[in-house]
C-alpha positions as CSV (number, residue, x, y, z in Angstrom):
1,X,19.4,15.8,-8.6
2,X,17.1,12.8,-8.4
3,X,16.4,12.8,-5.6
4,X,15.7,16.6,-5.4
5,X,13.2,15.7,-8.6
6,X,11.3,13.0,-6.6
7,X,10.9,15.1,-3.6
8,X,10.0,18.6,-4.9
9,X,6.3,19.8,-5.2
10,X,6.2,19.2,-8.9
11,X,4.5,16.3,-10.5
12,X,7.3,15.1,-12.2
13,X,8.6,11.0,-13.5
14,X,12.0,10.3,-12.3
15,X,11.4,6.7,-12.3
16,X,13.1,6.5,-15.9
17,X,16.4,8.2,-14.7
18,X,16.5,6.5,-11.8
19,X,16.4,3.0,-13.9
20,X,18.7,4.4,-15.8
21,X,21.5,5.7,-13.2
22,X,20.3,2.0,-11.9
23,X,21.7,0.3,-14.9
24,X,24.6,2.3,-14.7
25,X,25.4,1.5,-11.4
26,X,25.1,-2.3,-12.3
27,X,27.6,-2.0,-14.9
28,X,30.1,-0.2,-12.5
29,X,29.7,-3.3,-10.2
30,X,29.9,-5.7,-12.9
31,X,33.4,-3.7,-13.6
32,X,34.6,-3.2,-10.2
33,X,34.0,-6.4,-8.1
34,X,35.7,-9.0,-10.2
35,X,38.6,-7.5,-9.9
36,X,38.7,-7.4,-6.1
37,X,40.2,-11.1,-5.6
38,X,43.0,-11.1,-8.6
39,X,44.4,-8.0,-6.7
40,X,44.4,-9.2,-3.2
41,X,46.3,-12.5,-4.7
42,X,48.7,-9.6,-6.3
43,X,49.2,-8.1,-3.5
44,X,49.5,-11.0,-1.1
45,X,52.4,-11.9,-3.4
46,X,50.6,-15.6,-4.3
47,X,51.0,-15.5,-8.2
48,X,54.8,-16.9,-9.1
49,X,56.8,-14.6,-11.3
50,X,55.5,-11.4,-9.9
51,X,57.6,-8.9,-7.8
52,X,56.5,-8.8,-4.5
53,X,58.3,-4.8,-4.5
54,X,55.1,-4.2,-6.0
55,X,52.7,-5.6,-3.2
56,X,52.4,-2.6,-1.1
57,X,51.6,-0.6,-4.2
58,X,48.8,-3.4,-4.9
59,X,47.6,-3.3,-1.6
60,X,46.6,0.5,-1.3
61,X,45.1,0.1,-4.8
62,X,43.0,-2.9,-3.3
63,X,41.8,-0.5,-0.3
64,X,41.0,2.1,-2.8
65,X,39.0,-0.7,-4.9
66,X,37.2,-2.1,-1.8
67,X,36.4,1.8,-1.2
68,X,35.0,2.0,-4.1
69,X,33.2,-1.5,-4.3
70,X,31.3,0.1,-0.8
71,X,30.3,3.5,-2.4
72,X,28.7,1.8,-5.2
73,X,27.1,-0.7,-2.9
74,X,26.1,2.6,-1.4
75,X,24.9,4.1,-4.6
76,X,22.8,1.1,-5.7
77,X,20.8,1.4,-2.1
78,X,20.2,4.9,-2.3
79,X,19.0,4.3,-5.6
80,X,16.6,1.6,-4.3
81,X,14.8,4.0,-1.5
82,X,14.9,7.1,-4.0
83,X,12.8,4.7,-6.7
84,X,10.7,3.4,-4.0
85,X,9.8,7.0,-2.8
86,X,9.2,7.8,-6.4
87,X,7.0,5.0,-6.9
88,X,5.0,5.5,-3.2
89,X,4.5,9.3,-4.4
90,X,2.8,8.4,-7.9
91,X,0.5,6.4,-5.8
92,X,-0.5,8.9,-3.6
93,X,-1.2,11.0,-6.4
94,X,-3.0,8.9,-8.6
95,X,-5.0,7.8,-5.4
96,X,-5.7,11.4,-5.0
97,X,-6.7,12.1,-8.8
98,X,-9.0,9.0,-8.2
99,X,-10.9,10.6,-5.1
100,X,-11.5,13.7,-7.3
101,X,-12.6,12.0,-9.9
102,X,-14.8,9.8,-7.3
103,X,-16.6,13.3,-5.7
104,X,-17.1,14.7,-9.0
105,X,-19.0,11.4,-9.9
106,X,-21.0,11.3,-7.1
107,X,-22.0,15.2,-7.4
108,X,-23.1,14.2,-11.0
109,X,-24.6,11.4,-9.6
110,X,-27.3,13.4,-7.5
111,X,-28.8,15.3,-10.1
112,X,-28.8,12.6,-13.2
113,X,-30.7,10.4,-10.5
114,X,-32.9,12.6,-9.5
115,X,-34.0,14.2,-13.4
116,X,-34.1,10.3,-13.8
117,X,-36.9,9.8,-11.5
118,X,-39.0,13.1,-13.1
119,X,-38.1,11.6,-16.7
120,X,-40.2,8.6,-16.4
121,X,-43.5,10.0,-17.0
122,X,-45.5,8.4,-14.4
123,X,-49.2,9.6,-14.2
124,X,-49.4,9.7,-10.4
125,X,-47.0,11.9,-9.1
126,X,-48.5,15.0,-7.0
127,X,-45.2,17.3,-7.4
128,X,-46.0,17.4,-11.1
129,X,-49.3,18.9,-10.7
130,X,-48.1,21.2,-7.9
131,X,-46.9,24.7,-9.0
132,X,-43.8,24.4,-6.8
133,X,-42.7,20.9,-7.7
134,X,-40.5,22.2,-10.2
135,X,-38.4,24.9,-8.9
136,X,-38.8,22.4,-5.4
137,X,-37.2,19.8,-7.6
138,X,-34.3,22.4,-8.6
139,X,-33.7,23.5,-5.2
140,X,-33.3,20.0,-3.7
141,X,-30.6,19.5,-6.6
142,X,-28.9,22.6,-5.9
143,X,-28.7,22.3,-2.1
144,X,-27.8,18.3,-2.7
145,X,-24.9,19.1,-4.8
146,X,-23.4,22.4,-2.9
147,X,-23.5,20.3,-0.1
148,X,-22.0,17.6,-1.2
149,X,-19.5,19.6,-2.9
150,X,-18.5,21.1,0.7
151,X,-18.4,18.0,2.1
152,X,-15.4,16.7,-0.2
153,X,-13.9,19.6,-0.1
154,X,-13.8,19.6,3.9
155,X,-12.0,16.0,3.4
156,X,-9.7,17.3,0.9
157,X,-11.2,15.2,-2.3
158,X,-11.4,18.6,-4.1
């Protein structure tokens, strides 16, 4: 299931399960391995005062316990990539939110620079005086901006 989280189209956070399954994992490690040496001594017949009838019972419960020492090994890597896929995705998504936001600065950018200019109030300017400085003024803005616009969007930043 985590896994299918991290890798479907959604915009989702996993990383918080996966810490968690993670921690669980741990703690199923922390249960399992210990016990892998005082039952191969068991079954080996070493400790005095045990009945070595019972070894061959010990010893298929030891293969079952290494088994299951390996799956969790398992577990805990396929935890690892799965969090490290979930963490590379969020930062090809935030990178992507950041070139949106980027374009959408820069297409503001144009015009606020431009009205800038024309705000200042200088005496000498000949487009002021000029019937089409104005809607020249506009024009450039507009034509700036569209394309602009159709530049990101060609690049896939919108």
């Amino acid at each position: 299931q985590v896994e299918a989280g991290v890798f479907s189209p959604e915009r989702t956070d996993d990383s918080g399960r996966i810490y968690q399954l993670k921690r669980e994992v741990l703690e199923l490690r922390r249960a399992v391995v210990p016990l892998a040496m005082p039952l191969r001594e068991l079954a080996e017949g070493r400790v005095p005062g045990f009945d070595p009838e019972i070894g061959a019972y010990l010893r298929d419960v030891s293969d079952h316990l290494t088994q299951a020492s390996e799956r969790i090994t398992g577990f805990a890597e396929l935890l690892d990539g799965v969090l490290s896929a979930n963490l590379a995705q969020l930062t090809v998504r935030q990178n992507t939110d950041l070139r949106r936001i980027s374009a959408w600065a820069a297409i503001i950018a144009v015009p606020t620079m431009i009205v800038g200019v024309y705000g200042m109030n200088f005496d000498h300017m000949p487009e002021l005086r000029w019937t089409f400085g104005y809607p020249l003024v506009l024009a450039v803005i507009v034509v700036a901006c569209t394309l602009m616009y159709r530049a990101f969007r060609r690049n896939d930043w919108l």
